[in-house]
C-alpha positions as CSV (number, residue, x, y, z in Angstrom):
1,X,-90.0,157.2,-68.9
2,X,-88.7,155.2,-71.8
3,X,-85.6,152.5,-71.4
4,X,-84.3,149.5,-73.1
5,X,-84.5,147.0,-70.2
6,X,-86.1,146.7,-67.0
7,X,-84.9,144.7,-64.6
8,X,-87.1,143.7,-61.6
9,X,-84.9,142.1,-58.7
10,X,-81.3,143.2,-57.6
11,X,-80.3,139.4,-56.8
12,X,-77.2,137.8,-58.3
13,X,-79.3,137.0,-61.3
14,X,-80.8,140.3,-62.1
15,X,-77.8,142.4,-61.1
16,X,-75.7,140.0,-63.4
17,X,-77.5,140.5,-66.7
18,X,-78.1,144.4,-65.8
19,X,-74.4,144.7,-65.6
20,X,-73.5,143.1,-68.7
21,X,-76.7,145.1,-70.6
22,X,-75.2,148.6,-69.4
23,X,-72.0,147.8,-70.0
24,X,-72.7,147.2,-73.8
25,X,-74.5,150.5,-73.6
26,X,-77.8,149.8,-72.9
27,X,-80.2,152.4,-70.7
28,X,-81.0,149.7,-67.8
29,X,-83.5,150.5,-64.9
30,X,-83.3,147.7,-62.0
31,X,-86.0,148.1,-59.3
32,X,-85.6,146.2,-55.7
33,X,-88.9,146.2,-53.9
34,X,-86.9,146.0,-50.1
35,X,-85.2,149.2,-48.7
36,X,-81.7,147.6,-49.2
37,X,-80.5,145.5,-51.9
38,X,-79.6,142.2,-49.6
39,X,-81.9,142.5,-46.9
40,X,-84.0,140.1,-46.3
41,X,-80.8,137.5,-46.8
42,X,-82.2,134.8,-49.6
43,X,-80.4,131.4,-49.0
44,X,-77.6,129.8,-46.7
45,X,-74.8,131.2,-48.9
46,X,-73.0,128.3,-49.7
47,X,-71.2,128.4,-53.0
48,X,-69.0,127.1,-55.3
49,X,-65.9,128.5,-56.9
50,X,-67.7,128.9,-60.5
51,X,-69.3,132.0,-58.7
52,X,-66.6,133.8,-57.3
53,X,-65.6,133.8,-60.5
54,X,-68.6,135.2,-61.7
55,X,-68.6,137.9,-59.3
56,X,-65.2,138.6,-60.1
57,X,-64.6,138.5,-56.6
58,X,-63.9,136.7,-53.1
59,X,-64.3,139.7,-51.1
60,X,-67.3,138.2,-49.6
61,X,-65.9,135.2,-48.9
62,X,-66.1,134.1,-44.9
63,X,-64.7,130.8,-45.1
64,X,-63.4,127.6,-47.0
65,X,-65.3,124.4,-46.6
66,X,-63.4,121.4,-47.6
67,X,-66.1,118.8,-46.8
68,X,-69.4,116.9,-45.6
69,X,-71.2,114.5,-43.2
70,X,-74.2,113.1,-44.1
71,X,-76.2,111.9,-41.2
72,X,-79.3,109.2,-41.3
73,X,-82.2,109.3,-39.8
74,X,-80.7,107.0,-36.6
75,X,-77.6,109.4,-37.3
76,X,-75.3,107.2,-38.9
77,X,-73.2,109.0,-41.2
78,X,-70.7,109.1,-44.1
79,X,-68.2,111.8,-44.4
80,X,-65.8,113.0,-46.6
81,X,-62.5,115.6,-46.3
82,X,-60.9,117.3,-49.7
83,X,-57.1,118.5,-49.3
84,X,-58.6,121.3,-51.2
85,X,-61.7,123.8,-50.3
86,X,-64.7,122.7,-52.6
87,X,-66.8,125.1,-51.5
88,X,-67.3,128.9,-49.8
89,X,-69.6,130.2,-46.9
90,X,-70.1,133.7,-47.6
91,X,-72.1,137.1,-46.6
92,X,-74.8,136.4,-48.7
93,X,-75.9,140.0,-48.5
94,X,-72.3,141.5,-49.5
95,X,-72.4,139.0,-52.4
96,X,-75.7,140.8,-53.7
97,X,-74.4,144.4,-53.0
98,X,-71.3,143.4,-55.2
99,X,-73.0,142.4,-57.8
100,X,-75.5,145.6,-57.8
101,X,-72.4,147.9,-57.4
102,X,-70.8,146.3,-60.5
103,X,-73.8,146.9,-62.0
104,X,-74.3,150.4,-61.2
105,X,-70.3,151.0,-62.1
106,X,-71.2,149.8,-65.4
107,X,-74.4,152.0,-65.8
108,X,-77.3,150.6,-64.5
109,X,-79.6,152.8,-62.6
110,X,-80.7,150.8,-59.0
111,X,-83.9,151.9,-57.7
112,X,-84.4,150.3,-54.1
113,X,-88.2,150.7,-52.3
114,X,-89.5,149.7,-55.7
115,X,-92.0,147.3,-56.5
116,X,-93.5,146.4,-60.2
117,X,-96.9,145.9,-59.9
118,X,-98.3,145.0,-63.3
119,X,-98.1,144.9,-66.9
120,X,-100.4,148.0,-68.3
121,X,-100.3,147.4,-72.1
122,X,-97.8,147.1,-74.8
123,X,-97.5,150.0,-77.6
124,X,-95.0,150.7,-80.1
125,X,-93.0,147.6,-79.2
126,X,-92.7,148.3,-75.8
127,X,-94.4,146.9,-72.6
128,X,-95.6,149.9,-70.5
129,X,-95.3,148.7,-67.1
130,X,-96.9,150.0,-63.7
131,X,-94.1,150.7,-60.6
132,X,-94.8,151.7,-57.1
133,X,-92.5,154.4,-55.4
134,X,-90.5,154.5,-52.2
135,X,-93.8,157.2,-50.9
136,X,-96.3,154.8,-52.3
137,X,-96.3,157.0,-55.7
138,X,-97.5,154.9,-58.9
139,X,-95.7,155.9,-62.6
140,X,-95.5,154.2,-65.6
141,X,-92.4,153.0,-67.3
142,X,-92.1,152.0,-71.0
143,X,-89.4,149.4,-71.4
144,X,-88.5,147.2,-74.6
145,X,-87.5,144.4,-72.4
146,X,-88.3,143.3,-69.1
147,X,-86.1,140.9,-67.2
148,X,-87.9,139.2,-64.4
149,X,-85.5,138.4,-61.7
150,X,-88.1,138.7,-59.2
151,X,-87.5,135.2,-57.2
152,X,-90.0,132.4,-56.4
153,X,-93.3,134.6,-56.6
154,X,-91.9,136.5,-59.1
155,X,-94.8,139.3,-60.4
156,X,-93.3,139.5,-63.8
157,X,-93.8,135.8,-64.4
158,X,-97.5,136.3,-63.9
159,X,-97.9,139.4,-65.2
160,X,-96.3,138.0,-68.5
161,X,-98.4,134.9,-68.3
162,X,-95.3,132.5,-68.4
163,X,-95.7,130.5,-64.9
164,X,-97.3,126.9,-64.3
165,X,-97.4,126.3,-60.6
166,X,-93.8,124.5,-59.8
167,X,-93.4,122.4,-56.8
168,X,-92.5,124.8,-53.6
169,X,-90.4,123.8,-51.1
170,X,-90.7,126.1,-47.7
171,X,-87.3,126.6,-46.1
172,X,-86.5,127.9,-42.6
173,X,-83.2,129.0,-40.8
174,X,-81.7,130.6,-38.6
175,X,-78.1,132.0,-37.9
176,X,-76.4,131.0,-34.5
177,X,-73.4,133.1,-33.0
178,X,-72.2,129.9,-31.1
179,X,-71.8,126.6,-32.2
180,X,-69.8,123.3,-31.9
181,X,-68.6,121.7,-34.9
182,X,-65.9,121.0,-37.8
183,X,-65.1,125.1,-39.7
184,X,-64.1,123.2,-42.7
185,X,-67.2,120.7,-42.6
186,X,-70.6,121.1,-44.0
187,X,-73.4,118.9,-41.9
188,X,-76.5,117.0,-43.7
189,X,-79.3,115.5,-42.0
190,X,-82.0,113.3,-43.7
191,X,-85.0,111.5,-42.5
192,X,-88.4,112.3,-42.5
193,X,-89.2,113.7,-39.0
194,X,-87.1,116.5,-39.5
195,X,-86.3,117.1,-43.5
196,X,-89.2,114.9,-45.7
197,X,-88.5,116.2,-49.1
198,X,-85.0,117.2,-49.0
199,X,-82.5,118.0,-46.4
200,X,-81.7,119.3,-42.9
201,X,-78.2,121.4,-42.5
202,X,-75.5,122.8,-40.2
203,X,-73.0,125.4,-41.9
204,X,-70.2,126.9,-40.0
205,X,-69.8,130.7,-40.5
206,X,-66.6,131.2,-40.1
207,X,-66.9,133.1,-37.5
208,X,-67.5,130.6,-34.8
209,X,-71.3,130.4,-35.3
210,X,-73.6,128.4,-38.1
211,X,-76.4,128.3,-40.3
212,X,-79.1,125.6,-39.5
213,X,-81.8,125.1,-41.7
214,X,-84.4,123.0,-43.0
215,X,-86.0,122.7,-46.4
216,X,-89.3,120.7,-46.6
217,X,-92.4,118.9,-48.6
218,X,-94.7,121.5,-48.6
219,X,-97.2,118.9,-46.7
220,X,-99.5,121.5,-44.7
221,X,-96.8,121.3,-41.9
222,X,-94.9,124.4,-41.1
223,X,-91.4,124.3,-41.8
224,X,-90.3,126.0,-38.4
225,X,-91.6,122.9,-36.8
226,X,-89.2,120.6,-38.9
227,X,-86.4,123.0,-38.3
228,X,-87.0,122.8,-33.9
229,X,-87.0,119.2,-34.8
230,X,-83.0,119.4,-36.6
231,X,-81.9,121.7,-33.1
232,X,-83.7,118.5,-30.8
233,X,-81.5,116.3,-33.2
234,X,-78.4,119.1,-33.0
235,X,-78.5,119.3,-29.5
236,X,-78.0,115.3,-29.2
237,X,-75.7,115.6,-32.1
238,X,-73.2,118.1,-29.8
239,X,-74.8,117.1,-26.5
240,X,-75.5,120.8,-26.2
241,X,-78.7,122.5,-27.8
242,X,-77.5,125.8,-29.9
243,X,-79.0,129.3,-28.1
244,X,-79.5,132.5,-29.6
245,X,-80.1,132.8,-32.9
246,X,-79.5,136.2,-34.6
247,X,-81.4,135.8,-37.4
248,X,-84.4,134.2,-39.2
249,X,-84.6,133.5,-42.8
250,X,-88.1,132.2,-44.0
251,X,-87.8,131.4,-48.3
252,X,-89.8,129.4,-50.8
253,X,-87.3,127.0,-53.1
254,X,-89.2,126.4,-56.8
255,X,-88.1,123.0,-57.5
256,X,-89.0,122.0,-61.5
257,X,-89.0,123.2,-64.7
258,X,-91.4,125.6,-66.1
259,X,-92.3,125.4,-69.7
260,X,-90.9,128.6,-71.2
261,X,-88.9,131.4,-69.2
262,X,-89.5,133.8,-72.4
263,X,-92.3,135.7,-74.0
264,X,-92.9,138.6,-76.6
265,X,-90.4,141.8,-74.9
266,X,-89.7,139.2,-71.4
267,X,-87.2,136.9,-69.9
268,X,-87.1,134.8,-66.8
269,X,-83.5,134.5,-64.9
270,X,-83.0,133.1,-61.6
271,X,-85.5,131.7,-58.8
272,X,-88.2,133.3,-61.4
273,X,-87.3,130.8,-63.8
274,X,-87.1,128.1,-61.7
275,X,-83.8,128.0,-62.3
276,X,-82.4,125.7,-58.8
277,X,-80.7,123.1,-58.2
278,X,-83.5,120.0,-57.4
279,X,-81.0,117.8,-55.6
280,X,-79.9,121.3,-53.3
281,X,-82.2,123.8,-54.0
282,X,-79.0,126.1,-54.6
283,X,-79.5,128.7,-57.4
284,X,-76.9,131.1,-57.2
285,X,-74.7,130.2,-59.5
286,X,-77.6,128.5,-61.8
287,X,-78.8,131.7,-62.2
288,X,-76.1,134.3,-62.7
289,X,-74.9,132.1,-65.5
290,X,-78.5,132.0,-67.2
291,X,-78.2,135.5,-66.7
292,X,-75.3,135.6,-68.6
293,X,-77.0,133.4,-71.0
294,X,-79.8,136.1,-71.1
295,X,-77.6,139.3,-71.4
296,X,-76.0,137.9,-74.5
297,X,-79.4,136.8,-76.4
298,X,-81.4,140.3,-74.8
299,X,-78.1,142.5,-76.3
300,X,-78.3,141.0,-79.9
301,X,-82.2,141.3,-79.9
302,X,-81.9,144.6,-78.6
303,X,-79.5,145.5,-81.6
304,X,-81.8,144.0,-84.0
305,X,-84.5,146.0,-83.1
306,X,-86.5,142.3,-82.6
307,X,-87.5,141.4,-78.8
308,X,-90.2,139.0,-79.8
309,X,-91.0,135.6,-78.5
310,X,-89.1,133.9,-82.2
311,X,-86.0,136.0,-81.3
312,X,-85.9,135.7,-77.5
313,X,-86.2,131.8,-77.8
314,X,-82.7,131.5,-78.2
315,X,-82.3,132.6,-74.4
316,X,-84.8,129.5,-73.7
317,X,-82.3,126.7,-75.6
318,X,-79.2,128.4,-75.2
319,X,-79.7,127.6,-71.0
320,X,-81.2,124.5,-71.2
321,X,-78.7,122.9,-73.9
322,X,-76.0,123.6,-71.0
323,X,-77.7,122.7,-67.9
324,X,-81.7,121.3,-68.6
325,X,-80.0,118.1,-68.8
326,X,-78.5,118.1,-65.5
327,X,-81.5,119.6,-63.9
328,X,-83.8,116.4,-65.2
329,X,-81.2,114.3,-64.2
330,X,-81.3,115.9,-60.5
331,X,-85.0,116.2,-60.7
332,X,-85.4,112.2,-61.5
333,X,-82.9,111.5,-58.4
334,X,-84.7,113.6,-55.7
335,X,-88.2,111.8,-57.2
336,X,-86.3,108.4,-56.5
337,X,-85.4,109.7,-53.0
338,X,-88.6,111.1,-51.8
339,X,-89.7,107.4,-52.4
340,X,-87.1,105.9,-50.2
341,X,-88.4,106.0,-46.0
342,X,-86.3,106.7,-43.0
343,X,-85.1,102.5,-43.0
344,X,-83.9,103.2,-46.7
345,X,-82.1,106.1,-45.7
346,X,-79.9,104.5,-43.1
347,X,-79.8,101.7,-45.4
348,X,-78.2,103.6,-48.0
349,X,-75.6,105.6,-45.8
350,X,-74.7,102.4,-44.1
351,X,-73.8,101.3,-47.9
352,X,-72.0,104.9,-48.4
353,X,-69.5,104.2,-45.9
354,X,-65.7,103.0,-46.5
355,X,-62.9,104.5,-47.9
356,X,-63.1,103.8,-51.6
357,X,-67.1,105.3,-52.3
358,X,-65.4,108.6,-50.0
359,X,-62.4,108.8,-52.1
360,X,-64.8,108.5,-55.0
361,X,-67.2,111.8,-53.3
362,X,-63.5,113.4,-53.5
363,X,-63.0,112.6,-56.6
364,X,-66.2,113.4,-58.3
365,X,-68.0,116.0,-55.9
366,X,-69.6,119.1,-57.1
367,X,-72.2,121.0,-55.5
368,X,-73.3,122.9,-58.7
369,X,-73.7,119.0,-60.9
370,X,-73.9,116.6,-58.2
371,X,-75.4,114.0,-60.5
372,X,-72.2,113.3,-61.5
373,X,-70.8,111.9,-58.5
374,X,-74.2,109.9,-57.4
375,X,-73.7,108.2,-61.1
376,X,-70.3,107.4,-60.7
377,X,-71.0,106.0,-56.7
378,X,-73.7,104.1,-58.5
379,X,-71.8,102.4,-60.9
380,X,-69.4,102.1,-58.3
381,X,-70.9,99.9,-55.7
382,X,-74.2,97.7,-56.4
383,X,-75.3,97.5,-53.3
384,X,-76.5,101.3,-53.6
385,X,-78.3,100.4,-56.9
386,X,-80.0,97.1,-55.3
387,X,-81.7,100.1,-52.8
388,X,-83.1,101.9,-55.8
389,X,-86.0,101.3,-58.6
390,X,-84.5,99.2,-61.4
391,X,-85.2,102.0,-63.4
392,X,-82.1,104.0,-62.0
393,X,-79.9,100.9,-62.3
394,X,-80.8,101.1,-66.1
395,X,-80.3,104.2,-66.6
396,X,-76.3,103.7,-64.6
397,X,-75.6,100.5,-66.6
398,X,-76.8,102.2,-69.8
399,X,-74.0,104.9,-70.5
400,X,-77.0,106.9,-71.9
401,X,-77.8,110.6,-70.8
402,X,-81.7,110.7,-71.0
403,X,-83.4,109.7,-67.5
404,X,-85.7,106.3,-67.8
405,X,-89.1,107.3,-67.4
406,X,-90.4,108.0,-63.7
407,X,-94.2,108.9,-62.6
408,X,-93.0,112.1,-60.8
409,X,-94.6,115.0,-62.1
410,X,-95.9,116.5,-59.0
411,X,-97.0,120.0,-58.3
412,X,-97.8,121.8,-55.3
């Protein structure tokens, strides 16, 4: 079977650029290796409202969240309340049957219980690719372009020979039908008995329940034992452990960039790509908008009859002129934070609390380009910047975008 694009993964990334592809009249194939596009759930489903707009959509939408407590290690903690919601809880599984519905609208054919296995060859232009069936049947399929949106372990990236090893972050959660807590507030917990590398959290559902999760250093430790660690802290938290859970979500989080997310007659979009958040670990709306990025550059090569590596490159700039900057910024800050111990840490949310450095978080917040706030809090009060290397105080006092340099390159 011949087609113009091949999509591997029916995530918000892939089933974004599929959608825009077959809507400009492209033949589009997307295969989803899991029985139901959605199931497993990927992430905690906490969003901004840059991607309800790119879905087009709030139907998905469980609940507002208007703001955040951070809580140190000894559980000291600094909050802060918008008037406004700043950011969504929402079925994180209706969100990716949305997306794969607009896609089909538009043209797309979905094949679910589909996995890509390898690349066979190339001939005539065209990468010849091997798929396995819903009955465990194997059949070629000759595409012009592939579009690996294929997550963390992504298949296409190795098939096409674009991955380094990035620095893998395990995450574990769980949803809870019952649980105390603020509906409009999101919870944080740092420290490095339960979170070392990046974050514990609590996330109402809207529905009278949360998410609780944990995303780790991959240090040899199992995250599961990180995340009974944040219910221990929990249950002293509320003064009553949470019971229950419904669900179990076990994910990888690729935290770095890789070199190139393009190659002769391939893209990269999405976890694939390594396109997340370092300071989160969020990618949802990181990715549907380099999926956008990708759809506009694959649809002009297509055109042009040129989907080699000189042509495809544009995809390559065009996302990191828009948000590479911001990802090295956030990449730098998490290095300086995985330096700082569990003293630091209450250290520096003791120097986060008062009114004006919260009305500043208001002010400045955004979950999808948080550097922006952390650069205006440093500027803002110099006791946070007397916590940090000298380096970061540089780079704050400097105006300048570029990072200062920082031995952080570190894979696992």
């Amino acid at each position: 079977m011949d087609v113009d694009v091949l999509v591997v993964g029916a995530g918000p990334a892939g089933s974004t650029v599929a959608e825009r592809l077959a809507h400009a009249g492209h033949h589009v194939v997307v295969v989803e290796e899991h029985a139901r596009v959605g199931i497993p759930v990927q992430c905690a489903g906490l969003v901004s409202q840059r991607v309800l707009s790119l879905a087009e959509s709030t139907s998905m939408v469980r609940t507002a969240v208007r703001g955040a407590t951070v809580f140190g290690p000894s559980l000291g903690s600094v909050s802060f309340k918008a008037a406004e919601p700043r950011a969504f809880v929402i079925d994180r599984a209706g969100l990716d049957v949305h997306l794969a519905d607009r896609a089909a609208h538009a043209g797309a054919e979905i094949r679910t219980s589909t996995r890509f296995d390898r690349l066979v060859r190339t001939e005539d232009g065209r990468s010849v690719v091997q798929l396995t069936g819903p009955s465990g049947e194997r059949v070629e399929l000759r595409a012009r372009l592939v579009v690996g949106a294929d997550g963390v372990s992504s298949a296409v990236a190795r098939a096409f020979r674009l991955r380094r090893p990035v620095e893998i972050l395990p995450a574990f959660e769980a949803e809870f039908p019952r649980s105390p807590g603020d509906v409009e507030t999101v919870e944080v917990y740092l420290g490095r008995s339960i979170s070392p590398g990046l974050f514990g959290w609590w996330i109402p559902d809207g529905q009278g329940g949360a998410r609780v999760g944990v995303a780790v250093d991959a240090d040899g430790t199992p995250a599961r034992v990180y995340f009974d660690r944040l219910l221990a802290h929990l249950a002293r938290r509320f003064g009553t452990p949470l019971a229950n859970p419904t669900a179990f979500l076990v994910s990888g989080i690729p935290i770095g960039m890789i070199p190139r997310t393009y190659g002769p007659g391939v893209l990269l979009v999405g976890d694939a790509a390594a396109q997340v958040k370092p300071l989160s670990g969020g990618g949802i709306f990181t990715g549907m908008r380099c999926a956008q990025l990708a759809a506009t550059v694959a649809h002009d090569a297509l055109v042009r009859g040129d989907v080699s590596s000189t042509t495809l490159a544009a995809y390559d700039r065009a996302w990191r002129a828009e948000l590479g900057e911001e990802f090295r910024r956030a990449l730098y800050l998490r290095r300086v934070f995985e330096r700082l111990n569990d003293a630091d840490l209450d250290r520096l949310i003791a120097a986060l609390q008062g009114s004006e450095l919260a009305a500043t978080i208001v002010a400045f917040g955004d979950i999808d380009f948080p550097t922006h706030v952390v650069r205006q809090l440093l500027r803002q009060s110099p006791s946070l910047v007397r916590l940090l290397p000298k380096a970061l105080g540089a780079w704050v006092a400097s105006g300048e975008g570029q990072v200062p340099p920082l031995e952080f390159d570190r894979r696992k």
